[in-house]
C-alpha angles and dihedrals in degrees: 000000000000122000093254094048088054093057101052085060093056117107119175124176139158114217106212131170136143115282117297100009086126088262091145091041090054091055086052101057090044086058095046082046091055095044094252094130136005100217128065104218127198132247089224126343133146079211107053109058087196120089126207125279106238089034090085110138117085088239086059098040088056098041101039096228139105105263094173137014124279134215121199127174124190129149115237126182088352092311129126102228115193107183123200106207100197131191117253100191112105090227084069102033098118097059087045091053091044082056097057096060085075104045125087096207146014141216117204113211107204122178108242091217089041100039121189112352139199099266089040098068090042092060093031087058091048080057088042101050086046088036094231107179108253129208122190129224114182101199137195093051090163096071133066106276143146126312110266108244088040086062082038089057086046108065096035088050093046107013088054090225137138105226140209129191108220086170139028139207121242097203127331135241104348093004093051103133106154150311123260104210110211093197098058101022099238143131112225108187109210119249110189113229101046092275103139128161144191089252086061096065108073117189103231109172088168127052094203099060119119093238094071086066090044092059108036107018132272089270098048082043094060103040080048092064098043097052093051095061101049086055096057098038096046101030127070114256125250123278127159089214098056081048098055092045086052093229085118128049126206117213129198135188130220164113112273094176095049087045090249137145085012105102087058100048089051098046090048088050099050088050102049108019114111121266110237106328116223112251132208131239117181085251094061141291124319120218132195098219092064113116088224125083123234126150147148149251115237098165154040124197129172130194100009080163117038091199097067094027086229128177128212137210115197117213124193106200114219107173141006125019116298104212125180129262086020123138117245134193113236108202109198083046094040089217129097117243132197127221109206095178101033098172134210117220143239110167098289087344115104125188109189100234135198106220134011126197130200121297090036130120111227115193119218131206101227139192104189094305106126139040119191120299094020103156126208129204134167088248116320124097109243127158124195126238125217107031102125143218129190135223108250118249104181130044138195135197105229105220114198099216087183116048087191102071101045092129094059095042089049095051087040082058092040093056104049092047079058094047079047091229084134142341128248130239131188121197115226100216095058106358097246115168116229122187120218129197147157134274112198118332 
């Protein structure tokens, strides 16, 4: 397969939200949906024994929340997915924004009974300022939640987006029956549980055939149709192009949690998201297309298991082919470096691959090697412009209770300034050493 042809088959994308909008469940289902796993987990049941995928690390397992970012790969209708699972705790926001300088899209999960929250436009402005192309999924349609345009309202008055319905609800909480989906032209009625069928997705073309009663009642019907029409006589009609240039936003609704409305968003994403977006470096534009490799390191993770103490450098790849055992030039270092087990993710699970394209997320076994925002070329000095750092707010002395074990203490520090958890100060009068980290970007 040529350069080009494996680009077209690239889709990258980051799922953020604010804490507990459904934004992991959703992953998992996207990844159920693409065949990556056969078992839906759950963020945090007595009943379910599985956890999710990307919730890997013990602290996420017990809290129920997203602590570090997840990659997870997986091909679906002939298309190379890469998924970027981010924290939306605040606690967590800057890996989360570090993370959005390698993605080429985003989708935004928003609660239908909370609406937009507070994390949520944060992360939603960092998209906005890169324009990266947006797509909506309001989440959680089976309980009682907020009318539709006013969510509608909602995102377009604090989110700052021009927004699109490429589905529609038919009823809400008890009264959940279905989604119309505008883009494809079809009723899906709505099976708790997750357990959808093909007899569930009913091709109406027409809103005002009988069937549509048939199927969710005369009332439902009615406000359907009206509905429907509202939306296509007040909001901007579809067009890939407004989307990529992120001046339209396309909005779904669903259920991530009963496995509905997913299978449409995916199949609408992976029909209209950008291939590998160009990046800029402050030497000039890079482009995907380009034969030679260059890329960038985004993040930093360490023990990702626990067993092996190992320590990973992700690398977005943003041009070229990335192939195994190769030498490449690593500019902040000025020496070429060769990478003999570069790994493809998903979630903790590595698979040692042998070429990587743009728009993939290489993980690479690292010794001390890279910081964040190392580039690597095969020759040429680029460095790579967006990925942000934050001024410290809160310090803390670091006290050695054991003397002994100094050495250890010194290279624990040195590897969470690298991980860029927190930076490091010495003062000059007795050497004490004071972290400093963010509070909430």
């Amino acid at each position: 397969m040529s350069h080009l042809e494996e680009l077209k088959k690239r889709r990258t994308f980051g799922i953020i939200a604010h804490p507990d909008a459904g934004k992991t469940t959703l992953t998992e289902k996207l990844l159920l949906f693409g065949g990556a796993i056969q078992e839906a987990g759950a963020v945090k049941s007595n009943k379910i024994k599985k956890s999710t995928t990307s919730d890997f690390m013990e602290i996420e397992k017990q809290r129920g929340i997203s602590v570090a970012t997840s990659v997870m790969a997986f091909e679906y209708r002939e298309k190379q997915i890469n998924i970027l699972d981010t924290p939306g705790h605040k606690d967590f926001a800057e890996d989360t924004y570090r993370t959005l300088t390698a993605v080429d899209s985003a989708i935004v999960v928003i609660d239908v009974a909370k609406g937009v929250e507070e994390q949520t436009e944060k992360l939603v402005e960092v998209c906005r300022m890169r324009h990266t192309p947006i797509i909506v999924f309001i989440n959680k349609l089976d309980r009682e939640g907020k009318d539709g345009f006013d969510l509608l309202d909602e995102i377009e008055q604090k989110l700052n987006l021009r927004v699109t319905p490429l589905s529609w609800p038919a009823g809400m909480g008890q009264l959940f029956r279905g989604v119309y989906s505008l883009y494809e032209k079809n009723l899906i009625l709505f099976s708790p549980h997750g357990k959808q069928s093909e007899e569930d997705i009913i091709r109406i073309t027409n809103l005002e055939d009988p069937l549509l009663e048939q199927k969710v009642g005369k009332n439902l019907a009615g406000d359907l149709r009206n509905d429907v029409h509202t939306i296509v006589s007040v909001y901007p009609e579809f067009n890939r192009q407004d989307y990529l240039d992120g001046r339209i936003c396309p909005v779904f609704f669903g259920s991530a949690v009963n496995n509905f409305g997913v299978r449409e968003l995916l199949d609408c994403f992976v029909d209209i998201a950008p291939d590998p977006l160009p990046r800029e470096t402050e030497e000039r534009t890079v482009k995907p297309e380009e034969t030679k490799f260059s890329g960038f390191v985004f993040k930093i993770h360490a023990n990702m298991d626990p067993k092996h103490r190992d320590r990973i450098a992700f690398l977005r790849i943003c041009s070229g082919h990335f192939e195994r055992n190769t030498n490449y030039y690593h500019v902040r270092l000025d020496k070429n470096l060769k990478f003999p087990n570069p790994t493809a993710f998903m979630a903790s699970k590595k698979s040692v691959i042998d070429e990587a394209y743009p728009g993939d997320i290489v993980g690479l076994y690292d010794s001390g090697n890279f910081k964040i925002g190392d580039t690597l070329t095969e020759g040429e000095v680029l460095h790579f412009k967006g990925i942000p750092s934050f001024s410290p707010e809160q310090f803390r002395f670091v006290n050695n209770t054991d003397p002994m074990k100094t050495k250890q203490l010194n290279k624990g520090l040195d590897q969470l300034m690298d991980e860029g958890v927190a930076q490091l100060f010495t003062k000059e009068d007795n050497g004490r050493k004071i972290i400093g980290t963010t509070m909430n970007p």
